[in-house]
N, C-alpha and C positions, 0 to 999 in steps of 0.2 A: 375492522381492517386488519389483516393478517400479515403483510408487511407494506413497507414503504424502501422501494429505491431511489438512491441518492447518486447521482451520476456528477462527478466536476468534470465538467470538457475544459478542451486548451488547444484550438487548432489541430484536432482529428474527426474530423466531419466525417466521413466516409467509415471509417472504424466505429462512430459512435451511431452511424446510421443503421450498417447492420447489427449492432447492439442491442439497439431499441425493436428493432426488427424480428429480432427473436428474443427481446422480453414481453414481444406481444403476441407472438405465437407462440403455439405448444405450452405453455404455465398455464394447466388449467388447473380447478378445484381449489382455487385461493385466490382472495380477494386484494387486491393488489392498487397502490397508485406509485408515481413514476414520477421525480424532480431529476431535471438538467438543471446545472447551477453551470451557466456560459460563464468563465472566466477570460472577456474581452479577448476572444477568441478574431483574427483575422480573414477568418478562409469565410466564415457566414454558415458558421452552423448555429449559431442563434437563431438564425432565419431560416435556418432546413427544419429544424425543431417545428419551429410555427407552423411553418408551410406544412410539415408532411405526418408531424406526429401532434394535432391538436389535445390529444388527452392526456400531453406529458403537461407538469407545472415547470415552468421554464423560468428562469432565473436568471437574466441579462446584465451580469456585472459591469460597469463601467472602466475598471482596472480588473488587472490577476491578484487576487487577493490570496493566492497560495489552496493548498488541499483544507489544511484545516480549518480556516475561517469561512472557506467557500459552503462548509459538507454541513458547518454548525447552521450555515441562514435555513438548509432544507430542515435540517434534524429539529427546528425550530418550528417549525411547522406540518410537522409528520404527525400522521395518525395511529401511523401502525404499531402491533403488536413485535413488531422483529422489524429494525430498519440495517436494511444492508446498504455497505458502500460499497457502493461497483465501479471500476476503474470505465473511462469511453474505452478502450482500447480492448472489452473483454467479448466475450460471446456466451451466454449462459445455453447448456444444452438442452432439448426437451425436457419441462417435469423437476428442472433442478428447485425452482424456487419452491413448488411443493414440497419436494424431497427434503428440501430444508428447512420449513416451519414444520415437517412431521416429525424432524425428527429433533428439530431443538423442543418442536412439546414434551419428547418424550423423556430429556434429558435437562430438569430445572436448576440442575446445578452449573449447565455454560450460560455463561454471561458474554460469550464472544466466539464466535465458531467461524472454525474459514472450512470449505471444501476441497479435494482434488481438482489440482490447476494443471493443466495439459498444454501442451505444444499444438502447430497445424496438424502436426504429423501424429496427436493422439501420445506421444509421450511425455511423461507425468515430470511437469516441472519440480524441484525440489526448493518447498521456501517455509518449513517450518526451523525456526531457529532458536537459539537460548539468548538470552539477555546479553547484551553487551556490556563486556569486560574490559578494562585495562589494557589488558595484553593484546588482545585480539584489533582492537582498534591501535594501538601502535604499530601491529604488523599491517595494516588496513594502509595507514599512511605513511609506513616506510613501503610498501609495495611488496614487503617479504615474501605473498605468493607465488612472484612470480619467481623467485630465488628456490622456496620449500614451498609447494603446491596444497602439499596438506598443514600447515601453520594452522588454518584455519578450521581443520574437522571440525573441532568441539564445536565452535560457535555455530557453526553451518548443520550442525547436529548432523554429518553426513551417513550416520548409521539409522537415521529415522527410516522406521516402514511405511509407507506413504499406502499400503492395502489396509494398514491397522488404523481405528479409534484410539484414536489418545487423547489425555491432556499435557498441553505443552507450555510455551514459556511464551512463543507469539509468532501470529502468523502474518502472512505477504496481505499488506492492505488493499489489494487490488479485487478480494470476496472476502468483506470483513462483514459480518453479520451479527450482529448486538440486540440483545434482548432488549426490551421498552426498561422492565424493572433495575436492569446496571443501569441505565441511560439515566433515570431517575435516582439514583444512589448515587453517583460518580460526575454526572453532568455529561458536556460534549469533549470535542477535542481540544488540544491545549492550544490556542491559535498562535503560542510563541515559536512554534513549529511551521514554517511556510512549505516546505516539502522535507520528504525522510525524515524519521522514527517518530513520526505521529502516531504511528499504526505500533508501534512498540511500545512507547511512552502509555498508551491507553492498557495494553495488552497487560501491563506493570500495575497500573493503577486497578484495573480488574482482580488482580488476583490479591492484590492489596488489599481490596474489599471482603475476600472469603470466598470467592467465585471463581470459576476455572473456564482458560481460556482453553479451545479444543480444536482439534483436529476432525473431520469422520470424510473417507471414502466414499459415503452413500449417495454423494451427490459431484457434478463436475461440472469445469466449465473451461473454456479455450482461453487463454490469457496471450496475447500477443506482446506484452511485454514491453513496458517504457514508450510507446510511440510519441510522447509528450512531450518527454525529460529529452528524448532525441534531439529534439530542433533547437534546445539548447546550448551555448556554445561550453566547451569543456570548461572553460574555467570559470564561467557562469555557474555550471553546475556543482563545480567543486567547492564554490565558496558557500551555494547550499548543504551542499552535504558537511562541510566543515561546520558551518555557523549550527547547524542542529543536533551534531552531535557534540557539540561543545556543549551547546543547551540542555541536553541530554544527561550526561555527567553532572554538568552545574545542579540540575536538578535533584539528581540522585542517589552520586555517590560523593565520595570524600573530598572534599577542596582541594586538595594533594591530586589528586588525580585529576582533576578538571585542569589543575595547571598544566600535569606534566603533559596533558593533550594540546594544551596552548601553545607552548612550548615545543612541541613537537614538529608544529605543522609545521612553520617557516622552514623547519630542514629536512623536512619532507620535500618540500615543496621545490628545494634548493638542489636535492638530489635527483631527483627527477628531473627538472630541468639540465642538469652537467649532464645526467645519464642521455638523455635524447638530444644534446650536443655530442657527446663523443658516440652515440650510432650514427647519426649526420655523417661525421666527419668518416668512420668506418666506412658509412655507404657509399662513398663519394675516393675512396681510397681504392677500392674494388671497381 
């Protein structure tokens, strides 16, 4: 078997229909199977799955059990030589999934390789990043972007060439493709991660092993980007994104800093709130 796709849905039936739609046309010359892992999805794509794509292995969770414990029950049961995790919300192009066990044969030193990720409109999303810093994640949650726009260059690596092969620090978990032999040396994903820097967290532990995470052009695919995390309500999401990168830190780097992130949030949190009281109040002045 020459890969195995690992798809977590979450109420994008329709996104995850044309998905499957074209990972079952145009991938030829590679032997391929295909797990949805329903995470207690509402709309009834557990049941489009059935009905319409019998030769996916389907995965009917009875709760959301989040990305990384959902993506470990398929990776538990894979066959393949290269198992990629594919967001429901992607669209791989003709020939991508080829394009990419040729060319991870040819390069035995990625132990995680993501492709060119594109917009509707065929322009090249930018999501190869560096590790996350202290600093960077302070301006993350004091909102400093929107004050100095570029705060964040370094981390957001805004000078990467998305036409060049490289190895980089970690890429957008939405085309995360992992060799069998890391899988086997490192294990699956951390499941104390329910959404966000799962896909980092792993990328970290790769290169911790001696193995290099990569970038390559020679393959692409349409990323529609969050359809999931969408229907989430904002501060639902924020308390993911806080709680995993807290976990993140705790994991990683120094006790000192994992506090001053703890610390940080509630007046983060506090600013933002005054600030979108007195735009209120402006708006309403006018």
């Amino acid at each position: 078997m020459d890969i195995s796709v690992i798809i977590v849905s979450w109420n994008v039936k329709e996104k995850l229909k044309k998905n499957l739609k074209a990972l079952f046309s145009g991938q030829e010359g590679i032997s391929s199977e295909v797990f949805v892992i329903d995470n207690n999805s509402r709309d009834n794509s557990a049941e489009m799955v059935e009905k319409e794509f019998p030769q996916v292995k389907l995965i009917a969770n009875k709760d959301n059990l989040g990305f990384a414990k959902a993506n470990n029950q398929a990776i538990n049961k894979s066959r393949g030589k290269y198992i990629l995790l594919l967001n429901p919300d992607m669209r791989v192009m003709p020939n991508t999934l080829y394009s990419m066990v040729k060319w991870m044969d040819s390069r035995p030193e990625a132990g995680v390789a993501g492709c060119r990720l594109v917009n509707e409109r065929g322009e090249t999303i930018p999501h190869v990043r560096r590790f996350p810093a202290l600093l960077d994640q302070l301006a993350i949650i004091f909102k400093l972007p929107h004050f100095f726009p570029g705060v964040l260059n370094h981390y957001l690596f805004k000078n990467f060439d998305y036409s060049k092969e490289a190895a980089v620090d970690s890429i957008r978990g939405s085309f995360f493709m992992i060799r069998r032999e890391t899988m086997d040396k490192i294990g699956g994903l951390d499941e104390r991660f329910f959404i966000w820097f799962e896909e980092v967290d792993y990328c970290r532990r790769v290169k911790n092993a001696g193995l290099k995470v990569m970038y390559t052009p020679s393959a692409s695919s349409i990323d529609y980007v969050g359809q999931s995390i969408s229907q989430v309500s904002r501060g639902a999401a924020q308390k993911y994104f806080r709680g995993s990168m807290l976990k993140y830190f705790e994991k990683w780097q120094p006790a000192w800093q994992y506090w001053i992130l703890k610390l940080a949030w509630p007046v983060g949190q506090a600013l933002t709130f005054l600030g979108d009281k007195l735009s209120i109040k402006g708006r309403a002045r006018t």
